[in-house]
DRENDO-1510 file (C-alpha; in Angstrom, 1 decimal, always signed):
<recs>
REC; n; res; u; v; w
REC; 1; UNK; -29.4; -5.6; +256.6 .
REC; 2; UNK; -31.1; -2.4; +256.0 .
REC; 3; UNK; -32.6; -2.5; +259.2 .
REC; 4; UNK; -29.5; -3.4; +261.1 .
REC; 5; UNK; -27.7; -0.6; +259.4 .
REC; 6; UNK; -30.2; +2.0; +259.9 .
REC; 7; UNK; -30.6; +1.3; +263.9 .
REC; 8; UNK; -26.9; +1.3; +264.6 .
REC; 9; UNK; -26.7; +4.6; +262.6 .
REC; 10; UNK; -29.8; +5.8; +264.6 .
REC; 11; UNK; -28.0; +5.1; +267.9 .
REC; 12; UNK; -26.0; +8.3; +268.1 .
REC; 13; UNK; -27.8; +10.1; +265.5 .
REC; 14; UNK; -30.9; +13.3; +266.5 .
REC; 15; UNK; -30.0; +13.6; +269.8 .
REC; 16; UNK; -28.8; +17.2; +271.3 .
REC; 17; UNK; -26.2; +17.2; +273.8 .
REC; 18; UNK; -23.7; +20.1; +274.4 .
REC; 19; UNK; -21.8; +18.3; +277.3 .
REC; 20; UNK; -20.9; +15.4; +275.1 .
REC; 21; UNK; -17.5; +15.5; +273.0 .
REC; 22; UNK; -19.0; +15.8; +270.0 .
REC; 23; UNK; -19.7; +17.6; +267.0 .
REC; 24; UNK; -23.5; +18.9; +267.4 .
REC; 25; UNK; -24.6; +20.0; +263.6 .
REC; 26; UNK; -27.6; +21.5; +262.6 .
REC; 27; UNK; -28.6; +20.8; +259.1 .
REC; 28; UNK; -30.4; +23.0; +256.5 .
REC; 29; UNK; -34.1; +22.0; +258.3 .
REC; 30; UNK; -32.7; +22.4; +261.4 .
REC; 31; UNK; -32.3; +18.8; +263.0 .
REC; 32; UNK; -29.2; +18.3; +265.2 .
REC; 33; UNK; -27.2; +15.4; +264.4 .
REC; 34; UNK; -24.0; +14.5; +266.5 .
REC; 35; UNK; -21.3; +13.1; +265.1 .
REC; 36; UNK; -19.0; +11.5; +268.0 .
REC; 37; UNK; -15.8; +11.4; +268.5 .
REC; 38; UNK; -15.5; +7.0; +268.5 .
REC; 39; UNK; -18.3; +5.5; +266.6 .
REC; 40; UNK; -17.8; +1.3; +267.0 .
REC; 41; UNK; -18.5; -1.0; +263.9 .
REC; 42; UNK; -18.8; -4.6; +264.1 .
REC; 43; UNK; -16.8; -4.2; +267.9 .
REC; 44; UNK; -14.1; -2.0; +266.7 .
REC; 45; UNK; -14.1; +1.6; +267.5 .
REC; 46; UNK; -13.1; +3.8; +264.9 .
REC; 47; UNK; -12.1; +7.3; +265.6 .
REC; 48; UNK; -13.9; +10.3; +264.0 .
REC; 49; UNK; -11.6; +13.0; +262.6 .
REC; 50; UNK; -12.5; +16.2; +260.7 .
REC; 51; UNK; -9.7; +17.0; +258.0 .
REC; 52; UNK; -9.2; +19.6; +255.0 .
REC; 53; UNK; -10.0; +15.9; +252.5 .
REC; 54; UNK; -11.1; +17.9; +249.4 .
REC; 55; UNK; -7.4; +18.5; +248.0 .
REC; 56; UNK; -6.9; +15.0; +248.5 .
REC; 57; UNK; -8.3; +13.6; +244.8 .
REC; 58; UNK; -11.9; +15.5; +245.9 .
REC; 59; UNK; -13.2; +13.0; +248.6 .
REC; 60; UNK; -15.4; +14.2; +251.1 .
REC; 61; UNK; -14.6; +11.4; +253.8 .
REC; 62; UNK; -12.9; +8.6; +254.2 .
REC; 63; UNK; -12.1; +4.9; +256.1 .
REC; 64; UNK; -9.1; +4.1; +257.3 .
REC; 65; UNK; -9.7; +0.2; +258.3 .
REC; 66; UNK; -6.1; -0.7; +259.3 .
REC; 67; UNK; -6.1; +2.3; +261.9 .
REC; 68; UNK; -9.5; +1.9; +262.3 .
REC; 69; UNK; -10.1; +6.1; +261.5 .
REC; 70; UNK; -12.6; +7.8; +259.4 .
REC; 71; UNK; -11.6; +11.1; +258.1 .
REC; 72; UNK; -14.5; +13.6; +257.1 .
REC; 73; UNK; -13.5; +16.9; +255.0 .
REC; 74; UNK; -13.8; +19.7; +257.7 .
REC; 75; UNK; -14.5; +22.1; +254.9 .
REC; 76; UNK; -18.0; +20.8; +253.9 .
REC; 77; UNK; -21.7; +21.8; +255.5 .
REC; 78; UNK; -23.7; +20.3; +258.3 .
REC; 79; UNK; -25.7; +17.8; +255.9 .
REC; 80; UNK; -23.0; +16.8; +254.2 .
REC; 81; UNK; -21.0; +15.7; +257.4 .
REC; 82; UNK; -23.5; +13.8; +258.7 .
REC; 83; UNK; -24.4; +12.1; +255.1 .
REC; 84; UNK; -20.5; +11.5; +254.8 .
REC; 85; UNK; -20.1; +9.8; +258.2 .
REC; 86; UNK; -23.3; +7.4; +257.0 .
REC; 87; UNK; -21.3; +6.9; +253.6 .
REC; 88; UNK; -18.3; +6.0; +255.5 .
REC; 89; UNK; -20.0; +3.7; +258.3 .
REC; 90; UNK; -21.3; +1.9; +254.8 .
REC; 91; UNK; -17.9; +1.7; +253.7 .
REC; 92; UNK; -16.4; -0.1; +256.4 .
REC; 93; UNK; -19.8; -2.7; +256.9 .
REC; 94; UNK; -19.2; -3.4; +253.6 .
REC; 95; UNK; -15.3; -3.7; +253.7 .
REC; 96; UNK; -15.6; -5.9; +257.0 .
REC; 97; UNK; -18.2; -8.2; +255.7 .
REC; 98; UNK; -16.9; -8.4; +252.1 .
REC; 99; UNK; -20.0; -7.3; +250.7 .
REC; 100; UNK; -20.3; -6.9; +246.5 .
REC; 101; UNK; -21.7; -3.6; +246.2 .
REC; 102; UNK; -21.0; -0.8; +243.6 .
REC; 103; UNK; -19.9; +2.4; +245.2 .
REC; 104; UNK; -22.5; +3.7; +243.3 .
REC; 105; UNK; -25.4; +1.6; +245.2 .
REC; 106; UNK; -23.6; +2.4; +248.7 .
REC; 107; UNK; -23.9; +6.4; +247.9 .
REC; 108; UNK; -27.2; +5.5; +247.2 .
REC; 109; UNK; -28.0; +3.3; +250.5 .
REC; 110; UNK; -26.2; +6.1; +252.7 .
REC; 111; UNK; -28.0; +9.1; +250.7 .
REC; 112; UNK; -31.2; +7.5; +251.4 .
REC; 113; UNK; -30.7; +6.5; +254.9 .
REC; 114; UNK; -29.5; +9.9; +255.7 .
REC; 115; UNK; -32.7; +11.1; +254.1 .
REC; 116; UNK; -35.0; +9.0; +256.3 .
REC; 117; UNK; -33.1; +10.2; +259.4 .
REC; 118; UNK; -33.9; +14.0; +258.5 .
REC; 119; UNK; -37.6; +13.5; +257.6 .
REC; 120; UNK; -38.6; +11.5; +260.3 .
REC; 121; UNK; -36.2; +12.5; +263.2 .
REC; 122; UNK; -38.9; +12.1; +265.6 .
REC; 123; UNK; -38.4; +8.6; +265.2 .
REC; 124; UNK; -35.0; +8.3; +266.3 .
REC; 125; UNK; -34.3; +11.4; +269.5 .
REC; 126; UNK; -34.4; +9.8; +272.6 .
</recs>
């Protein structure tokens, strides 16, 4: 599952691309990251937004399954974004395949993947 999880992530994930309507952020060591506009999971295509979330009982992103939306806090840093939109892809493979995991383990999972995309980015540009 890990593997499945970390290639789909690593399908839009290091590459650089001004032309494409995306978001293009550069974390704190300097590796671009895009997060699209329409990310699909499991065949649906859920639409990015970028929203002010952190009034809204202090989350930092969110998934919206029945509207097929995840919302990310527009207020946050580069690394943070991208590690949200991991969390939140978690979220919704977990949701979709009723999967028993704490949230505590899927921070975990997306904090970790997140990390492997940053220290080896080489791996994953096209």
């Amino acid at each position: 599952m890990t593997i499945v999880i970390a290639n789909y992530v690593c399908k839009f994930v290091m590459r650089s691309c001004l032309k494409c309507p995306t978001m293009n952020l550069q974390n704190s060591t300097g590796v671009y990251m895009l997060i699209p506009s329409i990310v699909k999971i499991a065949g649906v295509n859920y639409k990015i937004e970028f929203a002010p979330l952190k009034t809204e009982n202090e989350c930092s992103g969110r998934a919206i399954l029945g509207r097929a939306i995840i919302q990310i806090d527009d207020s946050m840093c580069a690394d943070l974004k991208n590690a949200t939109l991991i969390h939140e892809i978690l979220e919704v493979i977990k949701e979709e395949n009723q999967l028993k995991m704490s949230h505590r383990a899927l921070q975990t999972m997306a904090t970790q993947i997140y990390q492997v995309i940053v220290d080896n980015h080489e791996v994953f540009q096209k």
